[in-house]
Biopython code that builds the backbone (N, CA, C, O; Angstrom):
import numpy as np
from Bio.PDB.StructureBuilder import StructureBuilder

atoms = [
    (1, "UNK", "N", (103.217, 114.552, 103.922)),
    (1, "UNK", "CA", (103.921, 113.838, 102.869)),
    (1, "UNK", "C", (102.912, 113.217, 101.905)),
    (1, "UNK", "O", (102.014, 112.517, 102.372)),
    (2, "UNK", "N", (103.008, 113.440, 100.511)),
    (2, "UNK", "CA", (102.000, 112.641, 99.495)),
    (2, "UNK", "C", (102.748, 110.782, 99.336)),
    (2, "UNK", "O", (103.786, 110.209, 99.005)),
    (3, "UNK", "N", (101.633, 110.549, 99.737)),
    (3, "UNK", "CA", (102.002, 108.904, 99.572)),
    (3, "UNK", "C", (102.282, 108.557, 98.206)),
    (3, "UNK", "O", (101.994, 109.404, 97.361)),
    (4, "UNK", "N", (102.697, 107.667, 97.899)),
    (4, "UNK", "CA", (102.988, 106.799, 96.446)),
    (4, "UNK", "C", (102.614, 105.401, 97.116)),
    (4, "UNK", "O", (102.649, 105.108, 98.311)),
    (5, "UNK", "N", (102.301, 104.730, 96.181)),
    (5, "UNK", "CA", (101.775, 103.350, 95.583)),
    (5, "UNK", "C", (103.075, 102.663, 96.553)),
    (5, "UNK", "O", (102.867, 101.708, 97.302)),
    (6, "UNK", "N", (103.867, 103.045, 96.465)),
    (6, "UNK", "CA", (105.396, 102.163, 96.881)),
    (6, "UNK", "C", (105.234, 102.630, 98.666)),
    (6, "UNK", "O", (105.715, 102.011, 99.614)),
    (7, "UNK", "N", (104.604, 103.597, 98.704)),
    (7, "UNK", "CA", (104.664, 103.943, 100.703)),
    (7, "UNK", "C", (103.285, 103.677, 101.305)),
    (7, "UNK", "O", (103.188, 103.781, 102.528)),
    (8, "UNK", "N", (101.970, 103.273, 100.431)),
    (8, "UNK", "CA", (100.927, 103.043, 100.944)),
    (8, "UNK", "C", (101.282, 101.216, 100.961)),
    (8, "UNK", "O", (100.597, 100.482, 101.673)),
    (9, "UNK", "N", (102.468, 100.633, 100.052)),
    (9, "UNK", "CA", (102.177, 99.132, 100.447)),
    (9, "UNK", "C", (103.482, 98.805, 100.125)),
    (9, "UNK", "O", (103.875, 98.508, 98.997)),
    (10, "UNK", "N", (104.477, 98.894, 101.634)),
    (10, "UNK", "CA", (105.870, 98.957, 101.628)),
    (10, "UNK", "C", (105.850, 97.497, 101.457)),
    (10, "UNK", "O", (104.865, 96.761, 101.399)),
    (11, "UNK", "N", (107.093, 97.196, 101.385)),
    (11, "UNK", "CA", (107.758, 95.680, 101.112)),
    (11, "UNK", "C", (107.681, 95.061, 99.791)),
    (11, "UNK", "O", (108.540, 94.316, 99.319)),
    (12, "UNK", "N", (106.347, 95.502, 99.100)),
    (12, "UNK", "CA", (105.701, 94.422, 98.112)),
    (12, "UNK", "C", (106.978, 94.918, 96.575)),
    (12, "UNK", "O", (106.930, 94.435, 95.443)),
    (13, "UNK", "N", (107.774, 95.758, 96.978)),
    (13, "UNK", "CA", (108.301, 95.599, 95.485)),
    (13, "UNK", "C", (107.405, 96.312, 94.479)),
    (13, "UNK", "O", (107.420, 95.892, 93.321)),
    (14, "UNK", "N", (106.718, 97.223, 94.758)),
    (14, "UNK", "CA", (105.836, 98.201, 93.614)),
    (14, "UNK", "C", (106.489, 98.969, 93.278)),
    (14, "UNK", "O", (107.084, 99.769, 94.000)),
    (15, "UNK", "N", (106.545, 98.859, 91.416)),
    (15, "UNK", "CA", (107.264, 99.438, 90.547)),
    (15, "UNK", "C", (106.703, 99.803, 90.089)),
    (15, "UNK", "O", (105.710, 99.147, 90.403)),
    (16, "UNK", "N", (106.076, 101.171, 88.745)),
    (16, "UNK", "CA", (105.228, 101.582, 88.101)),
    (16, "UNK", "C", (105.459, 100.490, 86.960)),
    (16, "UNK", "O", (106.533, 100.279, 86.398)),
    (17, "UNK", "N", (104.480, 99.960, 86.769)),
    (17, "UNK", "CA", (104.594, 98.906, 85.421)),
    (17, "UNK", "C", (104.793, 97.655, 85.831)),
    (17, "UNK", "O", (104.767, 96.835, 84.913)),
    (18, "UNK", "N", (105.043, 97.097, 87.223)),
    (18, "UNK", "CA", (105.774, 96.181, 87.892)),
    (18, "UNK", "C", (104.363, 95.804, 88.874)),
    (18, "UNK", "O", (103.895, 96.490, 89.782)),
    (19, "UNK", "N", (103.861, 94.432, 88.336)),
    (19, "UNK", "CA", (102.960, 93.434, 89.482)),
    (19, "UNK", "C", (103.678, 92.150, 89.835)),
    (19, "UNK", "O", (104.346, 91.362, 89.166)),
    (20, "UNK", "N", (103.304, 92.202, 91.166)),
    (20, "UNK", "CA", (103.936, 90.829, 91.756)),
    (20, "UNK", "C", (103.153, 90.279, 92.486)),
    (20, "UNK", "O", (103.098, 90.352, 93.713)),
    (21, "UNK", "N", (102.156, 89.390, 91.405)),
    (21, "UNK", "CA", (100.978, 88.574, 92.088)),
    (21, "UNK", "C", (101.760, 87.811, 93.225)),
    (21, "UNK", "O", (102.973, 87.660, 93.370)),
    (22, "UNK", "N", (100.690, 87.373, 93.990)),
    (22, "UNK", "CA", (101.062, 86.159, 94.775)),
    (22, "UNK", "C", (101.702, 86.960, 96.226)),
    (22, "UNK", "O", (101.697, 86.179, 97.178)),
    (23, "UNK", "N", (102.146, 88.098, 96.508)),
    (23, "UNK", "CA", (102.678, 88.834, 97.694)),
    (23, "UNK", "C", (101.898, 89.104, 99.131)),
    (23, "UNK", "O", (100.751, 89.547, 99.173)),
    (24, "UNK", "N", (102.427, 88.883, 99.917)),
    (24, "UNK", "CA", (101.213, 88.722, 101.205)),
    (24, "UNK", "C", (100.660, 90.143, 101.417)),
    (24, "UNK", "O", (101.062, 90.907, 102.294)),
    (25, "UNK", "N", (99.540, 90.458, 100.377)),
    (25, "UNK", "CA", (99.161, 91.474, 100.473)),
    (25, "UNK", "C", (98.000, 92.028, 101.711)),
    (25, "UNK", "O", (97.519, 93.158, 101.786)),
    (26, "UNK", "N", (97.729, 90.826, 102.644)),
    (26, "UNK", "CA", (97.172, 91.169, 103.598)),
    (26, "UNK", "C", (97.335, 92.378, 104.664)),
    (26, "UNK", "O", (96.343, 93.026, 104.999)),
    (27, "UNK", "N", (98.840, 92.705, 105.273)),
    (27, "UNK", "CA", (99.038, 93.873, 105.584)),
    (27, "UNK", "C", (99.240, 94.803, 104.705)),
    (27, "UNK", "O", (99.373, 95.970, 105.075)),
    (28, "UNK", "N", (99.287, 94.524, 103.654)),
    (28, "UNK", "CA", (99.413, 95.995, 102.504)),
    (28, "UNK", "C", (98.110, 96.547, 102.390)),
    (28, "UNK", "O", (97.854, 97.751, 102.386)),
    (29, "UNK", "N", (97.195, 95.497, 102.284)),
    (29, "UNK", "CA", (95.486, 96.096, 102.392)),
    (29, "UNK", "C", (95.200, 96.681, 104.077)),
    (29, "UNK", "O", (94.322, 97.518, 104.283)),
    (30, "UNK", "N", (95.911, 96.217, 105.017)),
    (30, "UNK", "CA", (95.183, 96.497, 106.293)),
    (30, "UNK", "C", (96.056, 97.943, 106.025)),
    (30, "UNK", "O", (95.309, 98.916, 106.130)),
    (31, "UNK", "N", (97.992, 98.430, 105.584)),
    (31, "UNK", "CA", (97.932, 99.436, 105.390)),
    (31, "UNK", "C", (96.927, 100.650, 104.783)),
    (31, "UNK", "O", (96.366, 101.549, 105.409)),
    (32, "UNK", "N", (96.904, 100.395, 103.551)),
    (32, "UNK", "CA", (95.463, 101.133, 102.458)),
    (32, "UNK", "C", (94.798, 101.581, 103.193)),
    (32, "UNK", "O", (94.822, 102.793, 103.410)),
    (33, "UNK", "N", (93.810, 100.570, 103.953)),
    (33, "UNK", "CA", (92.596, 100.772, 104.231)),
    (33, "UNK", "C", (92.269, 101.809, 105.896)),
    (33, "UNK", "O", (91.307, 102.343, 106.448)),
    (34, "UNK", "N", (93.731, 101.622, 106.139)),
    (34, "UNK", "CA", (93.993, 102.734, 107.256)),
    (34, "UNK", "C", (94.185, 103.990, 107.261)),
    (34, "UNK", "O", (93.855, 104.770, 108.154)),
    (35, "UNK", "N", (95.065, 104.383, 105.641)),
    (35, "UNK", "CA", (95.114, 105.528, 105.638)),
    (35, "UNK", "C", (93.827, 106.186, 104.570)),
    (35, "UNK", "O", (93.636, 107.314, 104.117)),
    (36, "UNK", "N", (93.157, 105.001, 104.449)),
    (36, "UNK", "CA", (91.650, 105.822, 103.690)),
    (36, "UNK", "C", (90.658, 105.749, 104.621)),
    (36, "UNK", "O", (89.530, 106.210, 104.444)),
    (37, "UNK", "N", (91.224, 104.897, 106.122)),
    (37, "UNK", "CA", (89.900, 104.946, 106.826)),
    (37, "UNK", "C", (88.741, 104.789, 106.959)),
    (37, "UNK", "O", (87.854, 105.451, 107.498)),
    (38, "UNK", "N", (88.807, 102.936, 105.910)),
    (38, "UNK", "CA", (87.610, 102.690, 105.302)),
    (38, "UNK", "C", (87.622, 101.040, 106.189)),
    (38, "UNK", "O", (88.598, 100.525, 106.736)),
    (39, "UNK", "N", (85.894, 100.362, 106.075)),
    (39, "UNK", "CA", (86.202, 99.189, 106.435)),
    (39, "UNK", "C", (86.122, 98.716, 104.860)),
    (39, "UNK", "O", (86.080, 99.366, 103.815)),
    (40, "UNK", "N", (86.118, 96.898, 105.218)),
    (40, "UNK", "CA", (86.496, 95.903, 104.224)),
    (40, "UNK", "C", (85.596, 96.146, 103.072)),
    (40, "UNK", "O", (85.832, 95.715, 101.944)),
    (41, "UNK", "N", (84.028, 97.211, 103.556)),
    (41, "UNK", "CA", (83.168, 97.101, 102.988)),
    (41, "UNK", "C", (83.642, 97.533, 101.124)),
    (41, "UNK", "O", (83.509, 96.865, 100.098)),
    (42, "UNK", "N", (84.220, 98.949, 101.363)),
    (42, "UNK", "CA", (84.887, 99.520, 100.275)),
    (42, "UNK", "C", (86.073, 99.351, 99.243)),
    (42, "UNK", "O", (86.153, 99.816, 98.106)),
    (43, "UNK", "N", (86.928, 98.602, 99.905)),
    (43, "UNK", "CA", (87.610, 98.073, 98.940)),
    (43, "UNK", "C", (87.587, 96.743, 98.574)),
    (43, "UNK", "O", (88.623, 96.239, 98.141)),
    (44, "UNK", "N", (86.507, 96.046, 98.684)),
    (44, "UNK", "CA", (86.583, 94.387, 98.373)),
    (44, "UNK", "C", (85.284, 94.875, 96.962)),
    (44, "UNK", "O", (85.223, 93.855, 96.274)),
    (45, "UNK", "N", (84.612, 95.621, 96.527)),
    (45, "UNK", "CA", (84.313, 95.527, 94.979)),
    (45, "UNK", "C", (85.305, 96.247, 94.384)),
    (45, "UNK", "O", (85.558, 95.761, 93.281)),
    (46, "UNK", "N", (85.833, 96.994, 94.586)),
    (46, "UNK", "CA", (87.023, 97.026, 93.485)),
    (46, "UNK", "C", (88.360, 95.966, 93.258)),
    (46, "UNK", "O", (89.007, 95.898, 92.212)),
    (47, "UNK", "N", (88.596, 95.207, 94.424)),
    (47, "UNK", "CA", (89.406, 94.134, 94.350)),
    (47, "UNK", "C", (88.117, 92.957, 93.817)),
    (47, "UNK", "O", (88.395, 91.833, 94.235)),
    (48, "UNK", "N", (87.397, 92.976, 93.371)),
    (48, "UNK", "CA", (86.553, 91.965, 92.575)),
    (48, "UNK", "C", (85.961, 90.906, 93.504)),
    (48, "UNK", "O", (85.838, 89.733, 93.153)),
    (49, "UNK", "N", (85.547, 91.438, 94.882)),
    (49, "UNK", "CA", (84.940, 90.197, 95.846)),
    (49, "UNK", "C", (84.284, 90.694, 96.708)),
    (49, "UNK", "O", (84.402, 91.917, 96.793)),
    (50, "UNK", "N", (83.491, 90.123, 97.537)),
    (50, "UNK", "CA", (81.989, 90.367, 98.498)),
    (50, "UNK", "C", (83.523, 90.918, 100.111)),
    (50, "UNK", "O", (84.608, 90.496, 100.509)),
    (51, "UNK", "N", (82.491, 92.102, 100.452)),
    (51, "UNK", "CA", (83.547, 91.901, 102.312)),
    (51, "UNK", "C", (83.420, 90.675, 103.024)),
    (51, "UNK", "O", (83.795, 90.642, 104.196)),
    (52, "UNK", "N", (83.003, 89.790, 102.548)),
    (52, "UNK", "CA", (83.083, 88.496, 103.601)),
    (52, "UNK", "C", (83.958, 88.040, 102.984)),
    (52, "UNK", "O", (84.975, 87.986, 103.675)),
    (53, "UNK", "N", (84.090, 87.677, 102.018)),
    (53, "UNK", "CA", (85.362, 86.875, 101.294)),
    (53, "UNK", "C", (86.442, 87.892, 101.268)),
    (53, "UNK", "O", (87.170, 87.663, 100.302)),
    (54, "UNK", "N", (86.830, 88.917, 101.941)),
    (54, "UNK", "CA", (87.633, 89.623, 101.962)),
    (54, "UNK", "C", (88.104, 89.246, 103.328)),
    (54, "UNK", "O", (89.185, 88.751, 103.648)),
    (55, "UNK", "N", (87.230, 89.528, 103.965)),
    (55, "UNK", "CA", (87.436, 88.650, 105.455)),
    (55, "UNK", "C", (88.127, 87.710, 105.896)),
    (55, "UNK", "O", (88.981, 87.638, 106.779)),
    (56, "UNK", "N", (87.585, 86.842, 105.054)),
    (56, "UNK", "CA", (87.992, 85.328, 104.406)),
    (56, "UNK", "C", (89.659, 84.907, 104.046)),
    (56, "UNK", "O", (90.381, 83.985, 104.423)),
    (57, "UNK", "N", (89.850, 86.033, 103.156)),
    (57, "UNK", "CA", (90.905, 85.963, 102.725)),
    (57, "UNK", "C", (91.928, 86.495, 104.095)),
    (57, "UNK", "O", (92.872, 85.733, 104.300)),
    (58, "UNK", "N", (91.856, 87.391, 104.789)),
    (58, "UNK", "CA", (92.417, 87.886, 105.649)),
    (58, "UNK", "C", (92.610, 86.693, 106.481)),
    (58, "UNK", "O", (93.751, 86.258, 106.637)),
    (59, "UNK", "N", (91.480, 86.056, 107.095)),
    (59, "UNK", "CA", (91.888, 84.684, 108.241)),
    (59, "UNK", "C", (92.289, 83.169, 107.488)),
    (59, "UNK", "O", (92.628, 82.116, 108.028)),
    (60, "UNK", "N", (92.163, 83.401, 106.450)),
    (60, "UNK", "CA", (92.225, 81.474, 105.848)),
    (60, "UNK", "C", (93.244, 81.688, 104.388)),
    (60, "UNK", "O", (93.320, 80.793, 103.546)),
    (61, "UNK", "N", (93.769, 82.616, 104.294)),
    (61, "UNK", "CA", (94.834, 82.571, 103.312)),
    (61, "UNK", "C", (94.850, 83.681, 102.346)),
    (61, "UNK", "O", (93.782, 84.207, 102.033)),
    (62, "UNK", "N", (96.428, 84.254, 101.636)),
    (62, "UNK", "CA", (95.865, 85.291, 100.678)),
    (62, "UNK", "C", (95.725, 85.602, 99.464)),
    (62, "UNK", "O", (95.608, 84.691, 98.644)),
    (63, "UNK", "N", (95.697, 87.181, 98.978)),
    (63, "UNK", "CA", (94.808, 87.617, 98.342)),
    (63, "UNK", "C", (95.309, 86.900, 96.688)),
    (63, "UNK", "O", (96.483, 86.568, 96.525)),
    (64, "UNK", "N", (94.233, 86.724, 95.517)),
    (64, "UNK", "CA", (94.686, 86.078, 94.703)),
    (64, "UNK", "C", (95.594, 87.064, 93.746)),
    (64, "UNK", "O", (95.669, 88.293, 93.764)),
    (65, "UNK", "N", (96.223, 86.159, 92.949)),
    (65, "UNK", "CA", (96.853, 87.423, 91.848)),
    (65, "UNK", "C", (96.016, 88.202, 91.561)),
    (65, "UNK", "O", (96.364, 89.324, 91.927)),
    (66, "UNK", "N", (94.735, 88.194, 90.917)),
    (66, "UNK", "CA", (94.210, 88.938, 90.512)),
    (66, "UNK", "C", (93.961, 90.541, 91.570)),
    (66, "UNK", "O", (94.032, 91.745, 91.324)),
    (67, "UNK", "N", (93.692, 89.824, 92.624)),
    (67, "UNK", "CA", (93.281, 90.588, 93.882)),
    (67, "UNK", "C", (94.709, 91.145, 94.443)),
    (67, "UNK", "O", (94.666, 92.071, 95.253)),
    (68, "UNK", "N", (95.494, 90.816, 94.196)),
    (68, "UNK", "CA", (96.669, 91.531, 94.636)),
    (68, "UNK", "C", (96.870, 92.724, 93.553)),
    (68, "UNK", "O", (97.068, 93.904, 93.845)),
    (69, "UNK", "N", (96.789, 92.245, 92.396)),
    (69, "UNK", "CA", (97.182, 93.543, 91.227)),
    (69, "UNK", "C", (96.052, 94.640, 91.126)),
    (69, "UNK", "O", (96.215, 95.823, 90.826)),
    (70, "UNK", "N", (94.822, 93.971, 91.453)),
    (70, "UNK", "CA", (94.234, 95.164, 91.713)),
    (70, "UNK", "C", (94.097, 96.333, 92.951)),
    (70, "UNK", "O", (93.840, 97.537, 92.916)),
    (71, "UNK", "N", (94.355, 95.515, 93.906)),
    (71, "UNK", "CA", (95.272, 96.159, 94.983)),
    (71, "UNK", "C", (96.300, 96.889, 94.631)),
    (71, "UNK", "O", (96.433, 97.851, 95.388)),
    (72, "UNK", "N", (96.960, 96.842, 93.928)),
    (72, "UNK", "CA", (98.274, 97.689, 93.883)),
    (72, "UNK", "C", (97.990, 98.981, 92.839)),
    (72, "UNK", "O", (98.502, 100.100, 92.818)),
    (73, "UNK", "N", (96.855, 98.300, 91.893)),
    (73, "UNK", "CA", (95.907, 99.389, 91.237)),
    (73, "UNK", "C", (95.094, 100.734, 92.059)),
    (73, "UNK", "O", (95.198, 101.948, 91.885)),
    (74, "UNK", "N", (94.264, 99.934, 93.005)),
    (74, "UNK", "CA", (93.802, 101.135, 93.956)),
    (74, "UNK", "C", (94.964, 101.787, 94.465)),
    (74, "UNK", "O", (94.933, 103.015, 94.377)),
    (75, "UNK", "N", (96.151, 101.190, 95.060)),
    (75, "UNK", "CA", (96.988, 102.070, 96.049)),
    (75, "UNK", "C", (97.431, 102.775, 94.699)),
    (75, "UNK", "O", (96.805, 103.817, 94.897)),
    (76, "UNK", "N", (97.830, 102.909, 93.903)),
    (76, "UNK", "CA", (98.323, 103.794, 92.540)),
    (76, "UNK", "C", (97.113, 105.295, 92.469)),
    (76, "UNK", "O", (97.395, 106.482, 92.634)),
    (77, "UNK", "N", (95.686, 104.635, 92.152)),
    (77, "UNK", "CA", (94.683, 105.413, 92.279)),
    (77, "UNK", "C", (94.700, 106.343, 93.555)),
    (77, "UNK", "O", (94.280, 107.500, 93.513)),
    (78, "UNK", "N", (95.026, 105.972, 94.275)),
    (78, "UNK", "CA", (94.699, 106.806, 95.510)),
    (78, "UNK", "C", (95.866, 107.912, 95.616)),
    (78, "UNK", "O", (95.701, 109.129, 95.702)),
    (79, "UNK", "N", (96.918, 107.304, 95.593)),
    (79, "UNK", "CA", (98.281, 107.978, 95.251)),
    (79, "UNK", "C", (98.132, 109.161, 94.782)),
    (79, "UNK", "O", (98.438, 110.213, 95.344)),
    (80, "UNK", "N", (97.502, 108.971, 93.395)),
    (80, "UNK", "CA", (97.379, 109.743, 92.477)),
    (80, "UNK", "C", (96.852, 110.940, 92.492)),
    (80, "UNK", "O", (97.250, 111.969, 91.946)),
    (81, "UNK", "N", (95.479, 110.656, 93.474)),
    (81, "UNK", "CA", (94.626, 111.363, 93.688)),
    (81, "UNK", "C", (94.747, 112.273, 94.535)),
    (81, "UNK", "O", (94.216, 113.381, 94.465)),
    (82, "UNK", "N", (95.679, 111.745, 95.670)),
    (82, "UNK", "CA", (96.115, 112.791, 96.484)),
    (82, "UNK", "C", (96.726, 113.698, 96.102)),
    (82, "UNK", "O", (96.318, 114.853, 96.226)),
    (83, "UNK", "N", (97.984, 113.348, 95.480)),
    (83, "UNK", "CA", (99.166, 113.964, 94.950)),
    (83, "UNK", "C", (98.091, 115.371, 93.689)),
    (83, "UNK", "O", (98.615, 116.476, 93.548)),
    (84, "UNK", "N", (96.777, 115.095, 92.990)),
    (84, "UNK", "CA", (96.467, 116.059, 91.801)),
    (84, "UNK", "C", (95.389, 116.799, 92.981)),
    (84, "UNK", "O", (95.342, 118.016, 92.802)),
    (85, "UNK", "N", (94.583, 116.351, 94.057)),
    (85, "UNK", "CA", (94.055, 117.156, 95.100)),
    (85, "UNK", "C", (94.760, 117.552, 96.241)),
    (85, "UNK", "O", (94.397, 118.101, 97.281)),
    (86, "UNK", "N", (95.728, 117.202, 95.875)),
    (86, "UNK", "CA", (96.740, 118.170, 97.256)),
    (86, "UNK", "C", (96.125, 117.885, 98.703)),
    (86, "UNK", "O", (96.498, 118.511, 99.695)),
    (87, "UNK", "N", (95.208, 116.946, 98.733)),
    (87, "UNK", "CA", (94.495, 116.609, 100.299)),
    (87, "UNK", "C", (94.116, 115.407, 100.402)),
    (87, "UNK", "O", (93.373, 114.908, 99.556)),
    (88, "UNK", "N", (94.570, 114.723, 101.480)),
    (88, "UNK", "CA", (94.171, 113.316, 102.230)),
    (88, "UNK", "C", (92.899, 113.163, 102.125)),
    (88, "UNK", "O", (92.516, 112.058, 101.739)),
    (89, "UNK", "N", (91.909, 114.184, 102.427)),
    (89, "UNK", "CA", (90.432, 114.021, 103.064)),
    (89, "UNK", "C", (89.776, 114.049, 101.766)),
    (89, "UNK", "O", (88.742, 113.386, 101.686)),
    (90, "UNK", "N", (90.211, 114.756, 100.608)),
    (90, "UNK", "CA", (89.582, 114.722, 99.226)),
    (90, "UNK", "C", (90.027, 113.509, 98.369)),
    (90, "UNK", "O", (89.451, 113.362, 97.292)),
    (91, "UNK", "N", (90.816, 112.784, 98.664)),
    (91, "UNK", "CA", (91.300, 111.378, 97.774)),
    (91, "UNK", "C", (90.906, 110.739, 98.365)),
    (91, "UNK", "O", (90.452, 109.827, 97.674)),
    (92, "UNK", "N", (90.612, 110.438, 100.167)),
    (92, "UNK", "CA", (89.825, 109.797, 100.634)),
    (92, "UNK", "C", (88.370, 109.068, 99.491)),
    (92, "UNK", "O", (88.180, 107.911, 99.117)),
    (93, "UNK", "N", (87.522, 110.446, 99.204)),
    (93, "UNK", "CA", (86.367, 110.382, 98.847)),
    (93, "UNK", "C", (86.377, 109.797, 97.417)),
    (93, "UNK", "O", (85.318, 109.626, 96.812)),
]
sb = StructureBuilder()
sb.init_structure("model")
sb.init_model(0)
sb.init_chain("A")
sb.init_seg("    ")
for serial, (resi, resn, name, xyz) in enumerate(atoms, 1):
    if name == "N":
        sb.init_residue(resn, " ", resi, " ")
    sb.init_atom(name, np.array(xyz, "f"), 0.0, 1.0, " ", f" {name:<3s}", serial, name[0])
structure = sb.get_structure()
C-alpha cells in the first residue's frame, strides 16, 4: 500500500493545505520514523533541532508548532516519494 501524509500520521487531522500546530505529534514522529527506519538522528535537522532536543521533546513535552508543521511536511515528502518511486526502500533514501 503507498502511504499518504494522512496514514504515515493517523489522528492528527492532515489535510493537504491543512496544519494543526500544537497536535501530540510525538507518536506521529515515532510512526514516520518507523516506517523510514531511521533513528532521531535524521529527522530532527529537518524538523529544525539537534537529536537531543528531539529526545527532549519526546520525554518533557511536545513538538512546537513549528516542529509539528514541519513534520507533517516530511510525512508529505516521503509520501510523495514513494508514491513517484514506486518503492519503500528508494523513498527511504
Amino acid at each position: 500500500m503507498t502511504p499518504s501524509a494522512r496514514t504515515l500520521l493517523p489522528g492528527t487531522g492532515v489535510r493537504s493545505g491543512s496544519r494543526r500546530p500544537g497536535w501530540g505529534a510525538t507518536a506521529a514522529l515515532d510512526r514516520l520514523q518507523s516506517h523510514l527506519q531511521v533513528s532521531d538522528a535524521r529527522p530532527a535537522p529537518v524538523l529544525g533541532v539537534s537529536p537531543r532536543t528531539l529526545h527532549r521533546r519526546r520525554t518533557a513535552g511536545p513538538l512546537t508548532p513549528h516542529e509539528s508543521d514541519r513534520l507533517v511536511c516530511l510525512a508529505e515528502v516521503v509520501a510523495r516519494a514513494h508514491r513517484a518511486l514506486n518503492s519503500a526502500e528508494s523513498a527511504r533514501q
